[in-house]
C-alpha positions in Angstrom: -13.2 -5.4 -18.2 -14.0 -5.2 -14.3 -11.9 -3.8 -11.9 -11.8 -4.4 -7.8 -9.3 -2.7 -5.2 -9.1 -3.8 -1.5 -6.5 -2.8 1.3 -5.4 -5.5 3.7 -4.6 -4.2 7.2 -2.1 -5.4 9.5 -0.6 -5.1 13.0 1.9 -7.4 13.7 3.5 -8.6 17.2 7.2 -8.3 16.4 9.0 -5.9 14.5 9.6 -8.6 12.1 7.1 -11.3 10.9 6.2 -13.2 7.8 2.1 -13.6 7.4 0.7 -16.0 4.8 -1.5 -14.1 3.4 -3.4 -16.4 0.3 -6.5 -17.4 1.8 -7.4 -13.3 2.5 -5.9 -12.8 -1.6 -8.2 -16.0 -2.9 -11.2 -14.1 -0.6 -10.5 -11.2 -2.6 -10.9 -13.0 -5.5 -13.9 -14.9 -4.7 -15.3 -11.0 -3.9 -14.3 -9.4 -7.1 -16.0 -12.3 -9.1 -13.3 -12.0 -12.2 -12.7 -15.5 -13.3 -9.8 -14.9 -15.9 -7.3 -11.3 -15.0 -4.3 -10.7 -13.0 -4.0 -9.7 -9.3 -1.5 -7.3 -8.1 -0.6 -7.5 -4.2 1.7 -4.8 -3.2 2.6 -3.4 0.3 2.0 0.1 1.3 4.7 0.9 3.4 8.6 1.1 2.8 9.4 -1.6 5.4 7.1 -4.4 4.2 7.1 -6.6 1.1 5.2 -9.2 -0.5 6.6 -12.1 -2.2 5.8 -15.7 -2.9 7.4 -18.4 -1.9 6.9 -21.9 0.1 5.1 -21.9 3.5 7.7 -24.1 5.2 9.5 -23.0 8.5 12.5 -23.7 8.7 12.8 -21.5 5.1 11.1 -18.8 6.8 13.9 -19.4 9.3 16.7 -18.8 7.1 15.0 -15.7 5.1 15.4 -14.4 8.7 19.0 -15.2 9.5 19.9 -14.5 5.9 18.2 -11.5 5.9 19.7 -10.2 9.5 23.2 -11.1 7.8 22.6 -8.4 4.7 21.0 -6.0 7.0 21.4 -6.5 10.8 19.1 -4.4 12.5 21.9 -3.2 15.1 23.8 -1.0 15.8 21.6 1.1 14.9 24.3 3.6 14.2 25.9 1.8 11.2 23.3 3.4 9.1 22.8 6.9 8.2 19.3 6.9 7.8 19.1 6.2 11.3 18.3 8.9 13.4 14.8 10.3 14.1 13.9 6.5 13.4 15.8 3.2 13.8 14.5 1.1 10.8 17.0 1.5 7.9 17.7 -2.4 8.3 13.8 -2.4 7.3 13.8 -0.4 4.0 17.0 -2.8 2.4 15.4 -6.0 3.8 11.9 -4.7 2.0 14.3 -3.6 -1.6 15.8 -7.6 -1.2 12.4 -9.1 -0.7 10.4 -7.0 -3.3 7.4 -4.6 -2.7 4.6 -6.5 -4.7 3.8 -10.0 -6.3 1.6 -10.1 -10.3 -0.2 -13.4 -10.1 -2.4 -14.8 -13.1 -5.9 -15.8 -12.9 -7.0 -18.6 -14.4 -10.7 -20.0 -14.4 -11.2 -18.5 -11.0 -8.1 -19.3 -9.4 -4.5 -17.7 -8.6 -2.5 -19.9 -10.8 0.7 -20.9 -9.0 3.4 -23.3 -9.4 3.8 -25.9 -6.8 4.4 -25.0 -3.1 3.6 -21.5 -4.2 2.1 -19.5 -1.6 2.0 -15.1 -1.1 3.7 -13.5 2.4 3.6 -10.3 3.9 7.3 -9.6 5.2 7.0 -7.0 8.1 10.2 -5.7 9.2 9.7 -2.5 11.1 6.3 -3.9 12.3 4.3 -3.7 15.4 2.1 -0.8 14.3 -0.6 -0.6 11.8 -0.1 -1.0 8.1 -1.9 -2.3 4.8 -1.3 -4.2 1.5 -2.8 -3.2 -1.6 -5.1 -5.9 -3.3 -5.9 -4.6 -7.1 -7.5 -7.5 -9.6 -8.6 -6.7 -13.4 -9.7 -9.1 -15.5 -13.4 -10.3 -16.6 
């Protein structure tokens, strides 16, 4: 059995932002060379996520507005996390969205459904931070 590992960095813009991230994951899995496995995509940091879903717009729209309704990020003193920082909105929108994806490899390729796509969900962004890429498999 083989085994490769690979951090993907990221600095977004905004605090929050949703990155397609699938062409980097298929690189990775070009790199590792393991033709039948599983790949496990996690993020790093408390206030990101990775999920999978469709790379459509006006969805990404509503995970935001949806997301804002469960969690608004202000005022910032509803939460009592809040204090030295100002992200507790980030850590429940990260527990809603999930911290890492499992996908299946199949014959050299991630083997989604239809649509199916993998997103980095930033929501106490505009600093560094990374995603874990980990693939196993022969």
């Amino acid at each position: 059995m083989k085994s490769y590992r690979k951090e993907l960095w990221f600095e977004t813009k905004k605090r929050r932002e949703l990155i397609n991230i699938t062409p980097q994951l298929q690189e990775c899995l070009r790199e590792s060379g393991i033709k039948e496995g599983l790949m496990l995509c996690n993020a790093m940091h408390i206030t990101a996520s990775v999920f999978i879903n469709d790379d459509e717009p006006g969805l990404h729209h509503d995970f935001e507005v949806w997301l804002e309704k469960l969690a608004p990020e202000k005022p910032y003193s509803q939460y009592r996390h809040n204090g030295f920082e100002d992200n507790a909105d980030a850590h429940l929108k990260r527990t809603i969205m999930g911290r890492e994806v499992v996908i299946a490899i199949t014959d050299g390729k991630l083997d989604f459904g239809p649509w199916e796509q993998v997103f980095y969900g930033e929501f106490d962004g505009m600093r560094r931070k990374r995603v874990l890429v980990k693939i196993i498999g022969e």
